[in-house]
N, C-alpha and C positions, 0 to 999 in steps of 0.2 A: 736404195739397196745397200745392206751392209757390204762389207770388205769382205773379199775370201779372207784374210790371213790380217794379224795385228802384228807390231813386228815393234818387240823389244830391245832393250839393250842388249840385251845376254841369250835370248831363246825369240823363237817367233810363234805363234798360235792359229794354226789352220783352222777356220771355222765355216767351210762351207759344207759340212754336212751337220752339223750340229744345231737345234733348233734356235736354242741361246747363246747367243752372241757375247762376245767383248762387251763389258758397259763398266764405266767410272766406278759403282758402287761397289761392283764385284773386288775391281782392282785396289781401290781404297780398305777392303777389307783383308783380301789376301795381304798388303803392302803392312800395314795395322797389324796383324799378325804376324807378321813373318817380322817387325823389330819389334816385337814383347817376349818374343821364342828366342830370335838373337841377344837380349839383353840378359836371359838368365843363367846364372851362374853354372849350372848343372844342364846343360843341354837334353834335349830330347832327342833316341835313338828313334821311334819308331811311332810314325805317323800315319792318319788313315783320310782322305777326303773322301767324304759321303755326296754321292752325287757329281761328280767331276766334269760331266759337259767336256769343253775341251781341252784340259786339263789345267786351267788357268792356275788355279792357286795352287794346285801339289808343285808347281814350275817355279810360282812364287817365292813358294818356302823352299824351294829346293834351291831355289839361289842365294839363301842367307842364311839354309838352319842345313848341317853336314848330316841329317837324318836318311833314312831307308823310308820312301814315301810309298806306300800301295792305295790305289783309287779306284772306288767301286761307280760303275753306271749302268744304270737298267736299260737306254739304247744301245742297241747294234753299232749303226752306224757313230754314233757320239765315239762310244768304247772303241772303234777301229780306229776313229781322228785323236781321240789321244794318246792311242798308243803311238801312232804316226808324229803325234808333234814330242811325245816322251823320247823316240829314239834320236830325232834329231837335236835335243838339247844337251848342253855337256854335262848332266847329270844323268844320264838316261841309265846307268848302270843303280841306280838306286831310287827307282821310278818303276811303276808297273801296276798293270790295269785289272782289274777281274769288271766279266761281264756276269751282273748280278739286281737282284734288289740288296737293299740293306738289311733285309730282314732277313733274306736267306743266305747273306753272307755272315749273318751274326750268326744261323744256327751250323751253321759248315766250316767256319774257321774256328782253329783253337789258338790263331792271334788275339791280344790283348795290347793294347796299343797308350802311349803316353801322352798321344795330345790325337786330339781330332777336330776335323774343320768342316764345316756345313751349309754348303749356300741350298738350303732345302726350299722344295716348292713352297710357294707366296702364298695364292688364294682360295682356299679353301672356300669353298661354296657359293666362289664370285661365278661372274659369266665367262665360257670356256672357247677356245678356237675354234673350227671347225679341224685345223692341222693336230693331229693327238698327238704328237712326239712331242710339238709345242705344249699341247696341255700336260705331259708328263713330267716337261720340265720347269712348267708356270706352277702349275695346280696341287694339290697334295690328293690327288685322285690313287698315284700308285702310294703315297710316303703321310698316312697321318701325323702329325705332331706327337702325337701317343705311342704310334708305333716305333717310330725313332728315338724316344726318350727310352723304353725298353731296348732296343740297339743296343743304344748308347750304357744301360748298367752291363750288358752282357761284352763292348767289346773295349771300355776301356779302365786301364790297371785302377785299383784304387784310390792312386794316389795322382791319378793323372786328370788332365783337362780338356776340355771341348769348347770351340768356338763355333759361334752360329751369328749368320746375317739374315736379320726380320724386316719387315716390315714396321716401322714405327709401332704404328696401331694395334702389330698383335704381340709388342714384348710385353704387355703383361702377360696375354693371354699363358703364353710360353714361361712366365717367371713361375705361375702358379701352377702350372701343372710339373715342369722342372724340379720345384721345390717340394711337391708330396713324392716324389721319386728321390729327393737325397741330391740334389743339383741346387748350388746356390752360384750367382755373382758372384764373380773375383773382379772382374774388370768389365768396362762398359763406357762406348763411344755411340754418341748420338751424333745425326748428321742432319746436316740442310744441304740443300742444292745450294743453295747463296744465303748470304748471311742474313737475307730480307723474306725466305723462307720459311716453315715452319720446319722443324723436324718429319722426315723422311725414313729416314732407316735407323735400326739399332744395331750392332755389334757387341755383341758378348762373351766374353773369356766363364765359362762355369765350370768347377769342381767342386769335392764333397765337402770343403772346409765352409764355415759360415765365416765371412767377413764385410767388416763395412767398407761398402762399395759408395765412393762421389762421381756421379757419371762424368765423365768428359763431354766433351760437346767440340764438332769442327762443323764449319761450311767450307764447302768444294770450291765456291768461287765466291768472289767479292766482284762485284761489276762483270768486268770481262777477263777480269784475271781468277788464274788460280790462287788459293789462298798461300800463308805461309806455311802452315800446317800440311793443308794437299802436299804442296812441294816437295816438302822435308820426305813425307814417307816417301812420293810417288819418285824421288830423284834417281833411284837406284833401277830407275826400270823404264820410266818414259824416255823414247828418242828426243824429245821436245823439252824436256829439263836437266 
């Protein structure tokens, strides 16, 4: 049985009503973003997480980028637990939830936003739970790929960016359909569980500019350890590092 609550350096993450849980990948993603946001010269005001669960990564970036974070989720109950875990963290004053899909919050807000972040449902046309909140949050039954690349022209500024966590197997699918909408790579980390691994997951920074992208590449562990790379990002947030 998962943990009710994950419990970071700087904030804690209540997750017992939430279908999807705390997991490595997610954190490794928010952590990955949240120092490529802190690196840039010109900081980003105003940020949007699609899909938020229990608000992990708007918390993430809210501890290393001084932005105004708003995070949309289609459960009830998820959207109640992060508003719960947003008031209790010391950003909570520039943190806040809309209970929504992304598609009707694309068409009801006249926010435009300069960076956005995406842990969007996985498996499209794989085999589904019999728990629906779970498949709402695995499956892309309520959030096609298509429908959120449209979102995403309508909610963020021209000149702005979005980050998304795939699945290995479907970033191309994603590169190609991104790219006939005007979305190309800027940045991109590949991941293994362990260094003996294959590739697992992609990470991607995309905006309108065309640039040549060298993917990076990390694994999470090396034997029984975390890597040096894990470390470096995860240090600012695991009790354990």
């Amino acid at each position: 049985m998962s943990n009710h609550y994950f419990q970071f350096k700087e904030f804690t993450v209540n997750q017992d009503a939430c279908a999807m849980k705390v997991c490595t990948d997610s954190c490794l993603f928010g952590a990955w973003v949240a120092s490529i946001l802190g690196q840039q010269q010109l900081p980003v005001q105003q940020i949007l997480d699609i899909g938020t669960g229990t608000g992990l990564l708007a918390l993430m970036l809210a501890q290393q980028v001084p932005a105004t974070i708003d995070a949309v989720e289609i459960d009830a109950a998820a959207a109640q637990q992060a508003i719960a875990n947003f008031s209790a963290a010391p950003w909570s004053s520039r943190l806040r939830v809309t209970q929504s899909t992304v598609q009707e919050f694309a068409v009801t807000t006249a926010r435009q936003y300069d960076f956005i972040i995406i842990n969007p449902p996985f498996f499209e046309n794989d085999l589904q739970s019999e728990q629906e909140n779970r498949n709402l949050a695995l499956h892309s039954k309520a959030l096609k790929l298509t429908e959120l690349i449209n979102a995403l022209q309508k909610l963020l500024k021209p000149e702005g960016q979005f980050a998304i966590l795939l699945p290995f197997s479907r970033c191309a699918y994603f590169k190609t359909a991104a790219e006939k909408s005007g979305f190309y790579p800027n940045r991109e980390l590949l991941v293994k569980q362990t260094t003996g691994h294959d590739f697992f997951r992609s990470m991607l920074i995309f905006g309108r500019q065309t640039l040549a992208v060298v993917p990076e590449e990390m694994a999470i562990k090396q034997g029984p350890d975390y890597t040096n790379g894990f470390r470096e990002l995860l240090t600012p947030y695991y009790l354990t590092l």
